[in-house]
TINU-264814 format. One record per residue (C-alpha): residue number from 0; x, y, z; residue in one letter. Coordinates in steps of 0.02 Angstrom, whole numbers, plus 50000, padded with zeros to 5 digits. Example, Ala and Ser with C-alpha at 12.3 -4.5 7.8 and 13.67 -1.06 7.14 Angstrom:
# TINU-264814
(0, (50615, 49775, 50390), "a")
(1, (50684, 49947, 50357), "s")
***
This chain:
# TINU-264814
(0, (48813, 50269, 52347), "x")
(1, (48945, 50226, 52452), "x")
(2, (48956, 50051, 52424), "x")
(3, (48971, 50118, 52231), "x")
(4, (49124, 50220, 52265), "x")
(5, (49190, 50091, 52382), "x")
(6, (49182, 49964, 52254), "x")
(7, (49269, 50092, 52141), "x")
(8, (49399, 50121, 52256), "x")
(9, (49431, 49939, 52266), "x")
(10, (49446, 49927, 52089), "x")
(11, (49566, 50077, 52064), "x")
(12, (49679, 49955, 52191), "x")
(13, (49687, 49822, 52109), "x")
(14, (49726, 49914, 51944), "x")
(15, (49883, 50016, 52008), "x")
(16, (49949, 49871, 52098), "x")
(17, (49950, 49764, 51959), "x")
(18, (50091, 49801, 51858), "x")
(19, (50037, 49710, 51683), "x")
(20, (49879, 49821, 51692), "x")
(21, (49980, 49975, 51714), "x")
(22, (50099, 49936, 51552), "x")
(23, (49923, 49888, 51464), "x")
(24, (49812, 50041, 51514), "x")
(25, (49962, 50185, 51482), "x")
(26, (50141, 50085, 51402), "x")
(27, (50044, 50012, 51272), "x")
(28, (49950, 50174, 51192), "x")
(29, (50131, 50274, 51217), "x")
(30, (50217, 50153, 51101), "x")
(31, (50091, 50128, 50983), "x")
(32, (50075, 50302, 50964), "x")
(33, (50275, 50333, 50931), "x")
(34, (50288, 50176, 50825), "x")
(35, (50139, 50217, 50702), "x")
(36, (50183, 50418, 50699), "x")
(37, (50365, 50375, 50637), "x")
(38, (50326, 50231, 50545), "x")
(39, (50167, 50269, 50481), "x")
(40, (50209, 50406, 50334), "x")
(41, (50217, 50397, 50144), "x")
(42, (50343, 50541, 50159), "x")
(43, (50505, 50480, 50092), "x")
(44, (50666, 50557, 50156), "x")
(45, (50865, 50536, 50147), "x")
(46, (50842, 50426, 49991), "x")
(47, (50999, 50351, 49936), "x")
(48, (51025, 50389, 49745), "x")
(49, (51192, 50398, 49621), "x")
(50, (51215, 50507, 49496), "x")
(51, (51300, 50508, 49339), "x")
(52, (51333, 50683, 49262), "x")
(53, (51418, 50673, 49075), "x")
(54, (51384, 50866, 49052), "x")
(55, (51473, 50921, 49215), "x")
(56, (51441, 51085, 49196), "x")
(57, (51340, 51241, 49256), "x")
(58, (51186, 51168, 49247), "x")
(59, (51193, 51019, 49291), "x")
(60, (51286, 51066, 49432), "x")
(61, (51150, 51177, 49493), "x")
(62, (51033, 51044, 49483), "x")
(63, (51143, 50911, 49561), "x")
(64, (51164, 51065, 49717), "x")
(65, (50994, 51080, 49745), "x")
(66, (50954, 50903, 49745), "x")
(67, (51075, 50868, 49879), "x")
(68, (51000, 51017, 49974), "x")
(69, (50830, 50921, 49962), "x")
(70, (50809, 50816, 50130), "x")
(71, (50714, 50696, 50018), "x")
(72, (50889, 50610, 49959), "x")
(73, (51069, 50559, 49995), "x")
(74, (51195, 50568, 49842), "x")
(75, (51277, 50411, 49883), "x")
(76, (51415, 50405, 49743), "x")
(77, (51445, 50513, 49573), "x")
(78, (51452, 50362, 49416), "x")
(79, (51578, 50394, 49289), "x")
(80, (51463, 50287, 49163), "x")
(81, (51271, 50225, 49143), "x")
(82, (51305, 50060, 49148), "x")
(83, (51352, 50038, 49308), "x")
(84, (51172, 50109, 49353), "x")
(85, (51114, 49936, 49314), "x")
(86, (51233, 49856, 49455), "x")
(87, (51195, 50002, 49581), "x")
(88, (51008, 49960, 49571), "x")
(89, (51025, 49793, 49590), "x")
(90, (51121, 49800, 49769), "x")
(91, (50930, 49860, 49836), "x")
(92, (51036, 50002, 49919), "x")
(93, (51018, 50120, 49791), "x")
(94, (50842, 50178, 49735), "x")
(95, (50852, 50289, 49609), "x")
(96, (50975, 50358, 49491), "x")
(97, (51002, 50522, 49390), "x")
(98, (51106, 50551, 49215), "x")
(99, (51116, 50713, 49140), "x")
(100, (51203, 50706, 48946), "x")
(101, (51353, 50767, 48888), "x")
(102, (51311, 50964, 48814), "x")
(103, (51163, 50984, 48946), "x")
(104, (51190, 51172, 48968), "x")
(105, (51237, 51198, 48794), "x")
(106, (51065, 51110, 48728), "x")
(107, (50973, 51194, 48846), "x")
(108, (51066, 51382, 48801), "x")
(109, (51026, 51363, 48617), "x")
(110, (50899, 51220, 48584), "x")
(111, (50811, 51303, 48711), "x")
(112, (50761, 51129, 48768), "x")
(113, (50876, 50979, 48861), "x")
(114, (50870, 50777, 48927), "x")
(115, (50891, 50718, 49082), "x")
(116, (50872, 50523, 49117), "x")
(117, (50801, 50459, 49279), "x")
(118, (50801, 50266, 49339), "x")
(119, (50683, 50198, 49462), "x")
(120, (50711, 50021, 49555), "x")
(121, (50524, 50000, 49524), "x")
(122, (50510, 49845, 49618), "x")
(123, (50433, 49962, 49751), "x")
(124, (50299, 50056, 49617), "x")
(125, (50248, 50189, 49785), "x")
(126, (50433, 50224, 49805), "x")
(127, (50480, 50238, 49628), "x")
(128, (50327, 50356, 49597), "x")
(129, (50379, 50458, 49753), "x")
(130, (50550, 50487, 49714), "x")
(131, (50531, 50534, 49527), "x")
(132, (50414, 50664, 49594), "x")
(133, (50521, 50716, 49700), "x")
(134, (50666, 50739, 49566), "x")
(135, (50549, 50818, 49450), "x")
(136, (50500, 50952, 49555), "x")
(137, (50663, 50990, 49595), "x")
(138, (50692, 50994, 49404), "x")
(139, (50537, 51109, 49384), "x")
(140, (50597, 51227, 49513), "x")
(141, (50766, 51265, 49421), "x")
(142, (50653, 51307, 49273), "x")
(143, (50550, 51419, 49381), "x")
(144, (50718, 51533, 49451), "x")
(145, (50802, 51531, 49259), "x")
(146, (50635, 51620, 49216), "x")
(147, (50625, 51728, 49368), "x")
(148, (50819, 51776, 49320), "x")
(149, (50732, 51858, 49150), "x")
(150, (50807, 51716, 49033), "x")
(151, (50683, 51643, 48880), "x")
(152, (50567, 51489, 48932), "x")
(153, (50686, 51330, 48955), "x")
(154, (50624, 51156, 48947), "x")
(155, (50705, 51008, 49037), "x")
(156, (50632, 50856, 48986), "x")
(157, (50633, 50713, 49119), "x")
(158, (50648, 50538, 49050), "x")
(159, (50608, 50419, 49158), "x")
(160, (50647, 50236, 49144), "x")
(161, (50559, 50106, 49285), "x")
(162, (50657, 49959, 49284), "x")
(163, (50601, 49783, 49361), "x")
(164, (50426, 49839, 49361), "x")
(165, (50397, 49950, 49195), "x")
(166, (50211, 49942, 49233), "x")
(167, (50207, 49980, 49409), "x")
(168, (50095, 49841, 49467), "x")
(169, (50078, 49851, 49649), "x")
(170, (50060, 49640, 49665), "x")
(171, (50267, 49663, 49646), "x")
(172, (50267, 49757, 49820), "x")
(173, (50136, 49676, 49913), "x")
(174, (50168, 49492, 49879), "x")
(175, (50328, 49472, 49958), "x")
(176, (50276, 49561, 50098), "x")
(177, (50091, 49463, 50120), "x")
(178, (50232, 49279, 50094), "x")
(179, (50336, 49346, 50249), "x")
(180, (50182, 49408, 50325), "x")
(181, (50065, 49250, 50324), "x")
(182, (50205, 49117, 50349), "x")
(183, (50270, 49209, 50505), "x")
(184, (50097, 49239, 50576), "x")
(185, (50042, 49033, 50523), "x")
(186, (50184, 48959, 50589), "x")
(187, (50233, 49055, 50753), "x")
(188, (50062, 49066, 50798), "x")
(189, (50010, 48890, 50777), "x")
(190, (50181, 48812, 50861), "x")
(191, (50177, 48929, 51001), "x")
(192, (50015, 48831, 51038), "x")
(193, (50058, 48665, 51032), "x")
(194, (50174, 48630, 51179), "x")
(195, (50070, 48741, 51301), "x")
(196, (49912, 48629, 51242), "x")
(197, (49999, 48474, 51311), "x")
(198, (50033, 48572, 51496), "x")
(199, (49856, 48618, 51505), "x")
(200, (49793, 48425, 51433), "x")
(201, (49897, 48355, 51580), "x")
(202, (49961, 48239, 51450), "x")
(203, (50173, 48335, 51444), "x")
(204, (50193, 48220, 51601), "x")
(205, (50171, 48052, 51490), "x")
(206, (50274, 48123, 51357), "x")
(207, (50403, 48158, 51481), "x")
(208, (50409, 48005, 51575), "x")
(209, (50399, 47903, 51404), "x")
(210, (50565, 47845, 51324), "x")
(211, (50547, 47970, 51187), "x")
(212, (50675, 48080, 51190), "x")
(213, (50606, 48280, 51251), "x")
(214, (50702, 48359, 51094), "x")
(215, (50621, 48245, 50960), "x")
(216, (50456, 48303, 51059), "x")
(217, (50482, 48475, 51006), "x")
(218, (50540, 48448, 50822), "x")
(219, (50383, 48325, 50826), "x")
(220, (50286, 48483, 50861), "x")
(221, (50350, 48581, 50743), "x")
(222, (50350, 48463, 50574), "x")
(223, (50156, 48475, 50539), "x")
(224, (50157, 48642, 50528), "x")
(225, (50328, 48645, 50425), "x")
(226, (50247, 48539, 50307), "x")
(227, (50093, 48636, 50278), "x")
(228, (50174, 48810, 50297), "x")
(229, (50275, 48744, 50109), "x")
(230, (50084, 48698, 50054), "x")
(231, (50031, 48887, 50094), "x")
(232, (50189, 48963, 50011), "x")
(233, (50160, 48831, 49854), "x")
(234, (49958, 48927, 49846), "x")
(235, (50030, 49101, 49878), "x")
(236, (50157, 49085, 49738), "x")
(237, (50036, 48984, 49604), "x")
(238, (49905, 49108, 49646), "x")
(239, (50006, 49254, 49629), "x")
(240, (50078, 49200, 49444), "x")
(241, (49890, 49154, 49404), "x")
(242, (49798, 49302, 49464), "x")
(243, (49892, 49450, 49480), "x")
(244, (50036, 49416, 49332), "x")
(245, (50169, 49402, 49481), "x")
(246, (50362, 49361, 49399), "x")
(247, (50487, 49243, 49455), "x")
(248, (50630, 49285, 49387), "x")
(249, (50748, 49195, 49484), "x")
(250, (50772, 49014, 49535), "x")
(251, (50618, 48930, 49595), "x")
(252, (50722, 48805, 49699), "x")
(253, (50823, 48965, 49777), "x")
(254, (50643, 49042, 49830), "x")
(255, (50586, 48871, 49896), "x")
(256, (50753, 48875, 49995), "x")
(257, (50748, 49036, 50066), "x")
(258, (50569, 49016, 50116), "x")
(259, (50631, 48852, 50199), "x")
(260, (50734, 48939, 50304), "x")
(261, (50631, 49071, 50375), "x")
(262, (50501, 48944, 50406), "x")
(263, (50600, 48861, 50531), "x")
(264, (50663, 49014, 50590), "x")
(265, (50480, 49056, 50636), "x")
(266, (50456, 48898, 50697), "x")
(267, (50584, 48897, 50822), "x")
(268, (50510, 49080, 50867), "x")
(269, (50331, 48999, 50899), "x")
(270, (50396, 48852, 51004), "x")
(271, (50511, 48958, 51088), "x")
(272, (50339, 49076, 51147), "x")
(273, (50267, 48883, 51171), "x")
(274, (50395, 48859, 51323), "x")
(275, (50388, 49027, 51407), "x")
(276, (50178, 49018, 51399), "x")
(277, (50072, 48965, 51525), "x")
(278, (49917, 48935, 51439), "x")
(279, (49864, 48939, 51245), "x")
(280, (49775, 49111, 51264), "x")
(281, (49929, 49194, 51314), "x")
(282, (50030, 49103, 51181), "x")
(283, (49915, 49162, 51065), "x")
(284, (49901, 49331, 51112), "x")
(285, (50102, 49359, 51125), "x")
(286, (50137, 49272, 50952), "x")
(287, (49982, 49368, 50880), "x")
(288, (50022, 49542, 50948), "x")
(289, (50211, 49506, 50929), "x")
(290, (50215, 49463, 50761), "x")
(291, (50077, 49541, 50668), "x")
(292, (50139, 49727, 50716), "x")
(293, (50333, 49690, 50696), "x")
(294, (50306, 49615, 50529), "x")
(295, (50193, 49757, 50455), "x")
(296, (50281, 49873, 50522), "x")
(297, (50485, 49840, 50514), "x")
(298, (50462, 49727, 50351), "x")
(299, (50470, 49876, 50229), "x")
(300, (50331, 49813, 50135), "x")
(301, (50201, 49952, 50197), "x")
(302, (50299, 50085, 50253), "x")
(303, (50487, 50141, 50190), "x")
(304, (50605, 50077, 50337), "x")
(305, (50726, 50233, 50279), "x")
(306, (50586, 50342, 50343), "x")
(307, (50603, 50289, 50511), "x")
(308, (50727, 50354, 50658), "x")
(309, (50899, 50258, 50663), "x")
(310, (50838, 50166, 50829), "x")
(311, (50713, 50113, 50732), "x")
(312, (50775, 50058, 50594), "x")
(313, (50900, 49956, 50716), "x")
(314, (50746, 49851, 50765), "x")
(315, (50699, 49817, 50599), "x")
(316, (50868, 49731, 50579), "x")
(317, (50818, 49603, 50724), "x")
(318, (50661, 49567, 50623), "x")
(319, (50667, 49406, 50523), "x")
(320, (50546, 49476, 50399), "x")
(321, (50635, 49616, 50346), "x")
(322, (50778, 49514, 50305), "x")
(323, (50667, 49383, 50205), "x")
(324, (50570, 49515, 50113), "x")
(325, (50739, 49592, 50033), "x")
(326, (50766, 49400, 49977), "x")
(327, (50627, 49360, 49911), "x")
(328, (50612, 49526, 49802), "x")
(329, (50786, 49507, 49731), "x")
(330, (50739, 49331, 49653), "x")
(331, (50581, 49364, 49585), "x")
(332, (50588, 49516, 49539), "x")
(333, (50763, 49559, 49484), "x")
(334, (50804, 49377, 49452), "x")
(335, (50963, 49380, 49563), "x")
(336, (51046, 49217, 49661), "x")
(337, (51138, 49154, 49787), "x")
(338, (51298, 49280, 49730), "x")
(339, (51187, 49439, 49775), "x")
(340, (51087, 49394, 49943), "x")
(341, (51202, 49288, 50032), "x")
(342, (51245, 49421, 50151), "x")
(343, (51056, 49452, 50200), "x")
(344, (51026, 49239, 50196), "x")
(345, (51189, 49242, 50340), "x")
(346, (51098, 49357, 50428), "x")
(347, (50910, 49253, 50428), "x")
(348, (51018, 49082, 50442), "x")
(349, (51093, 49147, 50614), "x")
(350, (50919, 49216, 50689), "x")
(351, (50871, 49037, 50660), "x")
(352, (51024, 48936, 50738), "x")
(353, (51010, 49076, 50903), "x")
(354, (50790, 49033, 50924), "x")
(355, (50820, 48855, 50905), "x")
(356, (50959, 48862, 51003), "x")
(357, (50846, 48924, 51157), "x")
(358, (50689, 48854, 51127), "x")
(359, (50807, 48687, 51165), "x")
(360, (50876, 48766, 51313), "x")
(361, (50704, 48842, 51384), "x")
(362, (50608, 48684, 51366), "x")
(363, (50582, 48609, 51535), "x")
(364, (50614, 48399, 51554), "x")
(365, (50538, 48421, 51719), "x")
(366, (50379, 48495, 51756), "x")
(367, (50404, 48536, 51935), "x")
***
């Protein structure tokens, strides 16, 4: 028995004074547990909306008050006219948007029965579903407390209108998100492999001392995998037309570019990881652990980034994902270009110039 608990003791050792154990055994579970209870939530709040209120008076009013009360939404900005609903949608900012019709009180006074129009970016069917509940019961309350005042049974009459996606098919939410998904996963995982594998071959030394030049080893590297990473986004898009009725609205050769771009920007990420590693198992486990968790969780695919605390939603910004996934839903779903996604295609094309940037600077000419 006491060589048992001596051999314990020596084990309890060697796990407190190894640092990487100790961020394993208790950093690990503390920021899982924070990321996946903020993230993790189908609760939508601070929604940004518009509304546009033709009636502008007591009613709609009321309604308008208590919807701003509601910590479920944001009023961004009161429309003077409908049509510029259209244009508010399309800037992704907006989610939802709210007109009431010119005599809404008086209808309701003496028709005992009145309109209101509600617009849903349905690109996002969960969100768009959400929020019109959301409005709705807000609606259905004011109901509730005109009856409670002693006043006749009133009917307001939501409309709702789901534009982008009038049937709500979830493949319009979920296939963007599995395209950034499975070419940031394929291609940082599989690079970050591929120097490391030469360092543990013994064979970087005769590339080194070889009269190839180092950087054309690395873009060497990286140009298999660019070339089949187009192949898997080729079968994700045919398949996703074929199968589950998925629309591309926009310009094919704008998607192919886009997707170009955050291919090499994930790339540059996984041979980047391949010059910091020191063996393939550790490459593997970084690019795995470092990708697959950023991307489902700070892509917006899964779970409403809006949801999330601001210093969490400032990460999300630093994940090229997120930026790809608001590009690749505004040209095949809402059939924008170049004009309505440069800003986010600035952002991706600078994450891209920075990694390759230092994965040039980090790889090593010498191995000593």
């Amino acid at each position: 028995m006491k060589q048992f608990l001596a051999f314990v003791k020596k084990e309890f050792y060697h796990v407190f004074r190894d640092g990487k154990t100790l961020l394993v055994l208790f950093g690990l579970p503390i920021v899982q547990i924070v990321l996946f209870g903020f993230a993790l939530t189908n609760e939508i709040k601070n929604a940004k909306i518009v509304v546009c209120d033709y009636a502008k008076d007591e009613a709609s009013r009321q309604i308008i008050d208590k919807i701003e009360a509601s910590r479920n939404f944001e009023i961004q900005k009161a429309l003077m006219s409908h049509r510029q609903i259209d244009e508010a949608l399309k800037e992704g900012h907006i989610k939802l948007a709210i007109v009431f019709p010119a005599h809404f009180n008086d209808d309701l006074q003496h028709l005992k029965k009145a309109q209101v129009q509600i617009f849903t970016d349905a690109s996002d069917p969960n969100t768009a579903n959400t929020l019109t509940h959301y409005v709705t019961q807000v609606i259905m309350d004011y109901q509730q407390t005109l009856t409670e005042r002693g006043m006749p049974p009133l009917r307001i009459v939501p409309e709702l209108h789901m534009l982008y996606n009038p049937e709500l098919k979830g493949a319009t939410n979920f296939v963007p998100g599995i395209m950034a998904l499975v070419l940031m996963l394929v291609c940082v995982m599989m690079t970050s492999v591929s120097i490391v594998r030469e360092k543990e071959t013994g064979t970087m030394e005769v590339l080194l001392v070889s009269p190839f030049n180092p950087f054309l080893v690395i873009i060497s590297k990286a140009a298999p995998y660019f070339v089949l990473s187009l192949f898997n986004l080729s079968v994700i898009l045919i398949l996703s037309v074929t199968l589950f009725g998925m629309p591309i609205n926009g310009s094919l050769a704008l998607l192919f570019g886009e997707s170009t771009l955050l291919i090499i920007c994930a790339l540059s990420l996984g041979l980047l990881i391949s010059n910091l590693a020191q063996s393939q198992q550790s490459a593997m486990l970084i690019s795995m652990m470092g990708m697959l968790v950023p991307t489902i969780l700070f892509t917006g695919f899964m779970f409403p980034i809006e949801n999330m605390p601001w210093i969490l939603q400032v990460i999300c910004n630093i994940v090229p994902s997120k930026w790809y996934y608001t590009i690749i839903k505004a040209i095949m779903i809402k059939g924008l270009g170049f004009g309505s996604i440069w800003k986010e295609t600035l952002v991706l094309l600078g994450m891209t110039c920075l990694l390759l940037f230092v994965s040039f600077k980090k790889f090593k000419t010498r191995l000593t």
